[in-house]
N, CA, C and O atoms as a GROMACS GRO file, in nm:
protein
  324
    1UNK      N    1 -21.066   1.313  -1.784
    1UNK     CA    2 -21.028   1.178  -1.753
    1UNK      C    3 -20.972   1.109  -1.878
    1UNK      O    4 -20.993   1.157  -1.990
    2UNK      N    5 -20.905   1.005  -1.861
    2UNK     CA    6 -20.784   0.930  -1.968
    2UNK      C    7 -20.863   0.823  -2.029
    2UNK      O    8 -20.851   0.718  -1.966
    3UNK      N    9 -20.936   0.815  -2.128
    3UNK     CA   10 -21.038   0.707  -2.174
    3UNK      C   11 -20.935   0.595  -2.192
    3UNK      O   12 -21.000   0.493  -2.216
    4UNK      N   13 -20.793   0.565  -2.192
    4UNK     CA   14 -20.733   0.460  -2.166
    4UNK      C   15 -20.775   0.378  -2.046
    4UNK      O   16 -20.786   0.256  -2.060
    5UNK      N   17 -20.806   0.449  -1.901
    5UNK     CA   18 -20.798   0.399  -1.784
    5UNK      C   19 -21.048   0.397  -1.773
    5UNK      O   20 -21.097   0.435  -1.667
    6UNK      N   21 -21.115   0.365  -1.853
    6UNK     CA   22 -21.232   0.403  -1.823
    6UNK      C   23 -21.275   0.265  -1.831
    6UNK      O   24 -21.386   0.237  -1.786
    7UNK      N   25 -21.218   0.196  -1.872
    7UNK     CA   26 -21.241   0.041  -1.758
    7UNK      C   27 -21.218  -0.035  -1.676
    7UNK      O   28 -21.250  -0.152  -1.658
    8UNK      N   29 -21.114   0.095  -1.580
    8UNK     CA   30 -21.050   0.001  -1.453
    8UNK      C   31 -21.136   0.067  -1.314
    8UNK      O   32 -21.154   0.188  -1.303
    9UNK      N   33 -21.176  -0.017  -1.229
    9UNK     CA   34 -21.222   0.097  -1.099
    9UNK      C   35 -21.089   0.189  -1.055
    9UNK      O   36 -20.969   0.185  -1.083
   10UNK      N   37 -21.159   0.262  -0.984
   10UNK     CA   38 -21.008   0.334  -0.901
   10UNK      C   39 -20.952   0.234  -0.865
   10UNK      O   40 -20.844   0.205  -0.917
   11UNK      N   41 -21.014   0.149  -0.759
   11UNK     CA   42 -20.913   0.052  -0.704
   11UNK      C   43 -20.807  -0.014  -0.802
   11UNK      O   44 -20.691  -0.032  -0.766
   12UNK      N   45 -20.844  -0.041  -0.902
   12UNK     CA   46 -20.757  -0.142  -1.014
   12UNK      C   47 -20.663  -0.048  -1.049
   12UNK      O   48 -20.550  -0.095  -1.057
   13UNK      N   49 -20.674   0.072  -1.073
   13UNK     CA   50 -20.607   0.171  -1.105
   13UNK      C   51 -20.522   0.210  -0.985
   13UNK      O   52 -20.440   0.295  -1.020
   14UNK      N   53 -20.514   0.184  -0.876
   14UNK     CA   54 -20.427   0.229  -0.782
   14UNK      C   55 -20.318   0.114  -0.789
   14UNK      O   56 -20.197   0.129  -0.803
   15UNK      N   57 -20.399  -0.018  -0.775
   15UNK     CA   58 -20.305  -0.111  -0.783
   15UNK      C   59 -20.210  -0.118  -0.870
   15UNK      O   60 -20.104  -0.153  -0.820
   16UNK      N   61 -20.207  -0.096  -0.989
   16UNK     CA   62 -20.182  -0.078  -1.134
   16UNK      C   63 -20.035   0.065  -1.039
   16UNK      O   64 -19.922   0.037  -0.997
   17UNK      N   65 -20.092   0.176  -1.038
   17UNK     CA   66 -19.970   0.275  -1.049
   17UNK      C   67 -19.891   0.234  -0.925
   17UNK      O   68 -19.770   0.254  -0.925
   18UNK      N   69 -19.967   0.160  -0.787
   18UNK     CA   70 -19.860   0.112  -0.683
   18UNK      C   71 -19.754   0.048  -0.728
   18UNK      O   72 -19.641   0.091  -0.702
   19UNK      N   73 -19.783  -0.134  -0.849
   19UNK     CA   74 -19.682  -0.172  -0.944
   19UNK      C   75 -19.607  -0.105  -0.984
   19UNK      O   76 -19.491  -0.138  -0.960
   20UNK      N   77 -19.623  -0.009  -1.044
   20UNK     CA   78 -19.580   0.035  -1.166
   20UNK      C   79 -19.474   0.128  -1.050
   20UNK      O   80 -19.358   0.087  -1.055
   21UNK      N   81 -19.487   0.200  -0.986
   21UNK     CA   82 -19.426   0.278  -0.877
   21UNK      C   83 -19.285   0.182  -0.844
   21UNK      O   84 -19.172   0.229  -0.855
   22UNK      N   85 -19.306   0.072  -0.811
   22UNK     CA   86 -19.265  -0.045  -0.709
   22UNK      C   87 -19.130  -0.049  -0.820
   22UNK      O   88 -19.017  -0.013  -0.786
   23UNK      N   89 -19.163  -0.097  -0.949
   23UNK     CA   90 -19.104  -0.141  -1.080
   23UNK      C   91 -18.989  -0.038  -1.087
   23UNK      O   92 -18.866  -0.047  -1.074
   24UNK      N   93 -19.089   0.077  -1.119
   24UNK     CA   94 -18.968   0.222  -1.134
   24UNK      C   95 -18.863   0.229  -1.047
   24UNK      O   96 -18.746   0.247  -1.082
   25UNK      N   97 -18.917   0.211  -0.893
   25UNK     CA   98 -18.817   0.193  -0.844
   25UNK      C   99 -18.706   0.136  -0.862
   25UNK      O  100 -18.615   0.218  -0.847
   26UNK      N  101 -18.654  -0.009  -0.897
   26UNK     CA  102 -18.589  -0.092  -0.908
   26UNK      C  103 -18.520  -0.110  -1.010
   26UNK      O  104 -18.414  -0.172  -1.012
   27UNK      N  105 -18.610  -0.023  -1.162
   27UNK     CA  106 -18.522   0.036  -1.285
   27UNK      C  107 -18.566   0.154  -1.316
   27UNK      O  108 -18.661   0.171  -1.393
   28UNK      N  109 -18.506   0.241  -1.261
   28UNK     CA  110 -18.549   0.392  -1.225
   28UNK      C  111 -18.510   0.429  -1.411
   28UNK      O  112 -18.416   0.393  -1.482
   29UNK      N  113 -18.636   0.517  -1.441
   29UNK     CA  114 -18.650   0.542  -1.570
   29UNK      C  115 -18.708   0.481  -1.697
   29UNK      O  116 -18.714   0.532  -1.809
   30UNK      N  117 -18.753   0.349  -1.653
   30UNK     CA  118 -18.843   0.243  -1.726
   30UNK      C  119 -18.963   0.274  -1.729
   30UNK      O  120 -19.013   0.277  -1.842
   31UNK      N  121 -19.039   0.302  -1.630
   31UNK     CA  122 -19.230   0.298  -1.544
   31UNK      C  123 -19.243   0.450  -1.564
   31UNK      O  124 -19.358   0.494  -1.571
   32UNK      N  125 -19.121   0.554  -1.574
   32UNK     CA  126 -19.186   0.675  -1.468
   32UNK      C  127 -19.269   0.741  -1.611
   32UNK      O  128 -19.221   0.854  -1.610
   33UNK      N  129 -19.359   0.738  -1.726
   33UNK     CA  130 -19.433   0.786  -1.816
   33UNK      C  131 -19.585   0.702  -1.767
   33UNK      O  132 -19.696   0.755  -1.764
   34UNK      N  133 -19.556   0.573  -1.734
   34UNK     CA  134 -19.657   0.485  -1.686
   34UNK      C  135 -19.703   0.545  -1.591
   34UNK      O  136 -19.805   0.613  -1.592
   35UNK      N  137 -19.607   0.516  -1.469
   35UNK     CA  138 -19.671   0.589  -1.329
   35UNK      C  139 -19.687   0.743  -1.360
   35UNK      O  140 -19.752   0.742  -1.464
   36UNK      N  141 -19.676   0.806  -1.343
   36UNK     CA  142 -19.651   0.941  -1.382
   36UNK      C  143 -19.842   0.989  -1.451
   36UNK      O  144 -19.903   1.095  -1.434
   37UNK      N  145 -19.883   0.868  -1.522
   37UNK     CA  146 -20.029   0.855  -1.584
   37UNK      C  147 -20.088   0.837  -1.517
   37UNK      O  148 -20.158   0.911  -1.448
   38UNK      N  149 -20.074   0.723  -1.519
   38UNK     CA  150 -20.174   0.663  -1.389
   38UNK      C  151 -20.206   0.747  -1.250
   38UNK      O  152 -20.321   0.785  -1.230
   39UNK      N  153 -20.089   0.778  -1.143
   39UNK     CA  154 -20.112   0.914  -1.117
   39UNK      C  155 -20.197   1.004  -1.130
   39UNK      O  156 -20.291   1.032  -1.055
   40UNK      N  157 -20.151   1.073  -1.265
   40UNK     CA  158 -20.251   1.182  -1.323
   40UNK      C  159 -20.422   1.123  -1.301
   40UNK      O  160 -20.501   1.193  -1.237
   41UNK      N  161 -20.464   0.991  -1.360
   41UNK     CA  162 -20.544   0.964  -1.392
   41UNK      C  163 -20.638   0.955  -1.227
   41UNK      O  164 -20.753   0.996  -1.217
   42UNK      N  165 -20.566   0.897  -1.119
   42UNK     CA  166 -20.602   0.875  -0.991
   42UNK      C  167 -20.654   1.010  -0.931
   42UNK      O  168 -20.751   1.039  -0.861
   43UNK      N  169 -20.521   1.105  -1.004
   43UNK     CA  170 -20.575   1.282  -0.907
   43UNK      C  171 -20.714   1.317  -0.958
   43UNK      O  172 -20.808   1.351  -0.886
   44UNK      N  173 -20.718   1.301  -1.124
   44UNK     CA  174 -20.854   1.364  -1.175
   44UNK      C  175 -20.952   1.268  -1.108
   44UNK      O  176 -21.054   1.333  -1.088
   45UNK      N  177 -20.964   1.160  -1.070
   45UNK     CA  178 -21.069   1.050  -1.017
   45UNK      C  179 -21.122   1.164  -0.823
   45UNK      O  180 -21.220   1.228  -0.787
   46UNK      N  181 -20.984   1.125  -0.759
   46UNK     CA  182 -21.022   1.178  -0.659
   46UNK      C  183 -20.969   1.310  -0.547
   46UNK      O  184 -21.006   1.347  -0.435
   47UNK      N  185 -20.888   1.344  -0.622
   47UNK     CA  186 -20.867   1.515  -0.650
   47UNK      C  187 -20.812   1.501  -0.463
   47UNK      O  188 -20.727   1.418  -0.430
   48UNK      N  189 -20.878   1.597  -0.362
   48UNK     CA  190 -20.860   1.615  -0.234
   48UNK      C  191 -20.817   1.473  -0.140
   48UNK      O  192 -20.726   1.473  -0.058
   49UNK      N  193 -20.909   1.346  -0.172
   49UNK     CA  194 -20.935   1.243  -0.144
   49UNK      C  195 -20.816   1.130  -0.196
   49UNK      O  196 -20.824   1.011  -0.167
   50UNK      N  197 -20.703   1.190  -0.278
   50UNK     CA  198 -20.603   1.086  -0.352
   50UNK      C  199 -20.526   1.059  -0.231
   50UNK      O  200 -20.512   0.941  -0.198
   51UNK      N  201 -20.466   1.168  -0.147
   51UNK     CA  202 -20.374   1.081  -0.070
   51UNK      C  203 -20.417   1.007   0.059
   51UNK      O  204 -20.347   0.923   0.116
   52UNK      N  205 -20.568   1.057   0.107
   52UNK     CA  206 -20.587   0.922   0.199
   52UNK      C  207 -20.656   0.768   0.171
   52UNK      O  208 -20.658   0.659   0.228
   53UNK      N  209 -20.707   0.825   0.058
   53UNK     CA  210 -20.716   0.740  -0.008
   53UNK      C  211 -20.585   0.575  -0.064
   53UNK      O  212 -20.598   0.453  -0.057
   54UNK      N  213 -20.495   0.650  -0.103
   54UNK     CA  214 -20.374   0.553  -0.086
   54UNK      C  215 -20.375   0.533   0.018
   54UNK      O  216 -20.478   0.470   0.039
   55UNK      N  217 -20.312   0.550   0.125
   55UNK     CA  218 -20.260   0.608   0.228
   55UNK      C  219 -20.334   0.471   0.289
   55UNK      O  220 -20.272   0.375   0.334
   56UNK      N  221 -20.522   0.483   0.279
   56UNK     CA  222 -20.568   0.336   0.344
   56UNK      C  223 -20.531   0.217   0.260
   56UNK      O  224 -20.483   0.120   0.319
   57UNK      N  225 -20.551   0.210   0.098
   57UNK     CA  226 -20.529   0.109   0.054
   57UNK      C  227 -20.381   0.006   0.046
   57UNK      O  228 -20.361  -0.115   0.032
   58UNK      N  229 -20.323   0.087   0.059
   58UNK     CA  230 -20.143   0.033   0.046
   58UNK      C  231 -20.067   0.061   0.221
   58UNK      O  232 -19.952   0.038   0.257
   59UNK      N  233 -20.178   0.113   0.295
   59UNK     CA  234 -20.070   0.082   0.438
   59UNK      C  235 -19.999  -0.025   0.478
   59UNK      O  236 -19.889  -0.024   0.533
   60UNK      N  237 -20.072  -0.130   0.446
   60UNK     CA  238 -20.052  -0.288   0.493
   60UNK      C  239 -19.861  -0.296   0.404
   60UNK      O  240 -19.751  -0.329   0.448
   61UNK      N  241 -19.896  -0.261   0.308
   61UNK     CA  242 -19.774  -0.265   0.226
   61UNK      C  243 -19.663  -0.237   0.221
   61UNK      O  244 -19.560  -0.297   0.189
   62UNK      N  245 -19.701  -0.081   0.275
   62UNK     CA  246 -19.546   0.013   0.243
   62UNK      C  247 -19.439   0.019   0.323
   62UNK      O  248 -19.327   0.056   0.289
   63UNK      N  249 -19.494  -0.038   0.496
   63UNK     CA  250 -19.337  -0.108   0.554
   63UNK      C  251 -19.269  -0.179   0.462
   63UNK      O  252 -19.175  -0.123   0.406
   64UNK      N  253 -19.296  -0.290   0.435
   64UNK     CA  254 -19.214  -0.424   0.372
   64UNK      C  255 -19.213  -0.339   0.215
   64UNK      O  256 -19.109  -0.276   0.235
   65UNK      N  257 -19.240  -0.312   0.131
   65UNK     CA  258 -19.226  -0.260   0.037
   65UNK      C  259 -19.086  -0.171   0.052
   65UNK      O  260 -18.984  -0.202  -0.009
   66UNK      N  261 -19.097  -0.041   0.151
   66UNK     CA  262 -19.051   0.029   0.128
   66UNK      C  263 -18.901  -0.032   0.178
   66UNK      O  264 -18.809   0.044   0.149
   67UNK      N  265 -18.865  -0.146   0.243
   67UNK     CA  266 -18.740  -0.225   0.320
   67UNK      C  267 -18.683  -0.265   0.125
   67UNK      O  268 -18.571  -0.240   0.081
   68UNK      N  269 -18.782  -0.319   0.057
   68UNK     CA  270 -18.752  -0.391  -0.028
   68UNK      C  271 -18.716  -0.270  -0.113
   68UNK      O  272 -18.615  -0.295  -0.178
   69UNK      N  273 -18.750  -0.177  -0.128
   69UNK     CA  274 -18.699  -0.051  -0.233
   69UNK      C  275 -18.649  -0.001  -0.185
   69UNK      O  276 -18.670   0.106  -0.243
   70UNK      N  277 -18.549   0.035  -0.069
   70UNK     CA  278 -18.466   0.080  -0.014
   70UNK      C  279 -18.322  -0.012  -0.108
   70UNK      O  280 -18.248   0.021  -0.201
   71UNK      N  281 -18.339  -0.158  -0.010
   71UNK     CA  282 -18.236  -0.244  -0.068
   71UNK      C  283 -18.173  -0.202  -0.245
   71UNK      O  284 -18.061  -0.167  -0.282
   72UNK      N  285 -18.306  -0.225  -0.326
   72UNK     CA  286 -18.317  -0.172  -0.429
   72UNK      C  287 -18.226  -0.081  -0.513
   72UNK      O  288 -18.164  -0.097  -0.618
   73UNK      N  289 -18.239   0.009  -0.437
   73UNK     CA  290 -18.152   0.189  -0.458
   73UNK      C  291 -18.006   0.121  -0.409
   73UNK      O  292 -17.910   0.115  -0.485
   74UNK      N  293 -18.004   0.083  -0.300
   74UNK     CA  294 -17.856   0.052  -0.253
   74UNK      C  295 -17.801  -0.016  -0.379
   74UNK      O  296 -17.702   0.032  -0.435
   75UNK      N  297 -17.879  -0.156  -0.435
   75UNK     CA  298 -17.773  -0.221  -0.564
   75UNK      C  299 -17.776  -0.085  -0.657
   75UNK      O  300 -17.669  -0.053  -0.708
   76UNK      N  301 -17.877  -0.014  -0.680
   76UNK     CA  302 -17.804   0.032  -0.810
   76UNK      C  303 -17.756   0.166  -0.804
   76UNK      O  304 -17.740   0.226  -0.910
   77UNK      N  305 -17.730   0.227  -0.687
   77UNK     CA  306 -17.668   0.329  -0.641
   77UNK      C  307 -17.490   0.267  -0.684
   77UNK      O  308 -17.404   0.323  -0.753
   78UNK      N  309 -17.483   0.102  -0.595
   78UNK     CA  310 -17.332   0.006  -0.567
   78UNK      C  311 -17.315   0.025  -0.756
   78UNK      O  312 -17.203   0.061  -0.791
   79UNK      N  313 -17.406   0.006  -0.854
   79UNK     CA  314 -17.409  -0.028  -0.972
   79UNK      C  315 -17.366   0.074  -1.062
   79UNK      O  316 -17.316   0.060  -1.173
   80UNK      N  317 -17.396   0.192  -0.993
   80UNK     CA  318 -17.363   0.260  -1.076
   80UNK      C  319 -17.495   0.325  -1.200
   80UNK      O  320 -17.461   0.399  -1.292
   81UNK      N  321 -17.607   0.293  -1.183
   81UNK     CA  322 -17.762   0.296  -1.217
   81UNK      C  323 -17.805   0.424  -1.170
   81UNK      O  324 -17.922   0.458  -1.182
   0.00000   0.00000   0.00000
């Protein structure tokens, strides 16, 4: 485990790499060492249990999220990004 992340619960720590996910998206290549950790840090926490684990905490989210990071890719696909 990442003694950087040994004062956040999982939960804080999910929230944390969902951001950080969200971010990357939108400047693809900024977050992805961040997320990419955090990540790591979530699998060693709950190994078998990581993806339903998300999966309950961020459902509410990832419609409207994922509308908004779609859009996202479109500007900087138009951009040239």
């Amino acid at each position: 485990m990442d003694q950087r992340f040994s004062g956040l619960s999982t939960e804080e720590l999910a929230d944390i790499w969902y951001a950080l996910g969200g971010a990357e998206t939108r400047h693809p290549g900024s977050f992805s060492s961040l997320v990419d950790t955090t990540l790591g840090e979530l699998n060693a926490r709950l190994r078998d249990d990581l993806a339903p684990f998300l999966e309950a905490r961020f459902r509410a989210h990832r419609l409207a999220d994922s509308r908004e990071d779609a859009e996202a890719n479109r500007k900087n696909a138009a951009a040239g990004v």
